[in-house]
Phi, psi and omega in degrees: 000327182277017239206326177234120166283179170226110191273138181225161193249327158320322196292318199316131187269161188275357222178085173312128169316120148282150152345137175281158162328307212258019183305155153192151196247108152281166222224153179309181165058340183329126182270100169290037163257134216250152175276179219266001174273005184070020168258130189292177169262130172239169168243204190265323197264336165269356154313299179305327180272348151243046159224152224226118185293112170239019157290143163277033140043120185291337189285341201251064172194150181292149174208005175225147170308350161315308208275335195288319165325309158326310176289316203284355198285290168284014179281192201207158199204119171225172192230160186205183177307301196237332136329154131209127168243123168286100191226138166262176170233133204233187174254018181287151165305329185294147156260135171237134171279139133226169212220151172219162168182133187257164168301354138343287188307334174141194191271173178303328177268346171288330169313286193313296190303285191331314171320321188276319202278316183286328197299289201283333152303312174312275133060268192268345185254003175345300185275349166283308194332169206247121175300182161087001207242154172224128176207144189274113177256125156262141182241149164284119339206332185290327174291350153296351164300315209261161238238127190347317221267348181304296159001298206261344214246313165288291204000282191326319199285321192268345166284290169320347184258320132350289157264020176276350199284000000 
């Protein structure tokens, strides 16, 4: 019997082993000497070059029904293909986002994806965007087509056209 094994599918464990404590994915630039905990030793400017902010920051986001009244009381309204943004212009240095997407738009997870999608073109065009503006994005019956970076690309066009007016 030992000399022909049998592959059995019972024998097999059911649950891939987690990562041990002292697992670790190093990042470029890293300094790898590692401490006696198996961890590397960092300093402060490679934490910062390899950490990657992927949150959405209460400061750079609308969060009381004030503020989206406010915008809708007073707004100004431009459009694109997979957008529409409702935007003011205020006296904070930030500019903040918030997002709608109504049962109109479709079920909960189409909601949901637009959100994440919109979430991370904000995200990533942050620092192009114009300061001073708070404006509310919502999508058209079209944005279930459309793909982060259309997302990130109007955006970027209608904020900016925004604040040329």
């Amino acid at each position: 019997m030992k000399a022909k094994e049998i592959f059995n599918e019972k024998d097999l464990p059911a649950k891939q082993k987690t990562p041990t404590k002292g697992a670790w994915i190093p990042c470029e630039n890293e300094n790898t000497i590692r401490t006696e905990d198996n961890q590397p030793q960092t300093s402060s400017w490679t934490e910062e070059a390899c950490s990657i902010s992927y949150k959405f920051l209460k400061e750079f986001r609308l969060l009381k029904s004030q503020d989206f009244k406010k915008i809708s009381r007073n707004r100004k309204r431009v459009k694109s293909k997979y957008i529409i943004i409702d935007y003011i212009f205020e006296t904070k240095a930030l500019s903040r986002m918030g997002i709608t997407a109504s049962k109109k738009y479709g079920k909960a997870h189409e909601r949901n994806r637009f959100k994440r999608i919109t979430k991370e073109a904000y995200r990533l065009s942050r620092k192009e965007l114009p300061s001073y503006i708070s404006f509310v994005v919502r999508p058209t019956l079209e944005a279930k087509k459309a793909k982060m970076q259309d997302i990130q690309k109007e955006m970027l066009f209608l904020l900016n056209r925004a604040d040329r007016k």
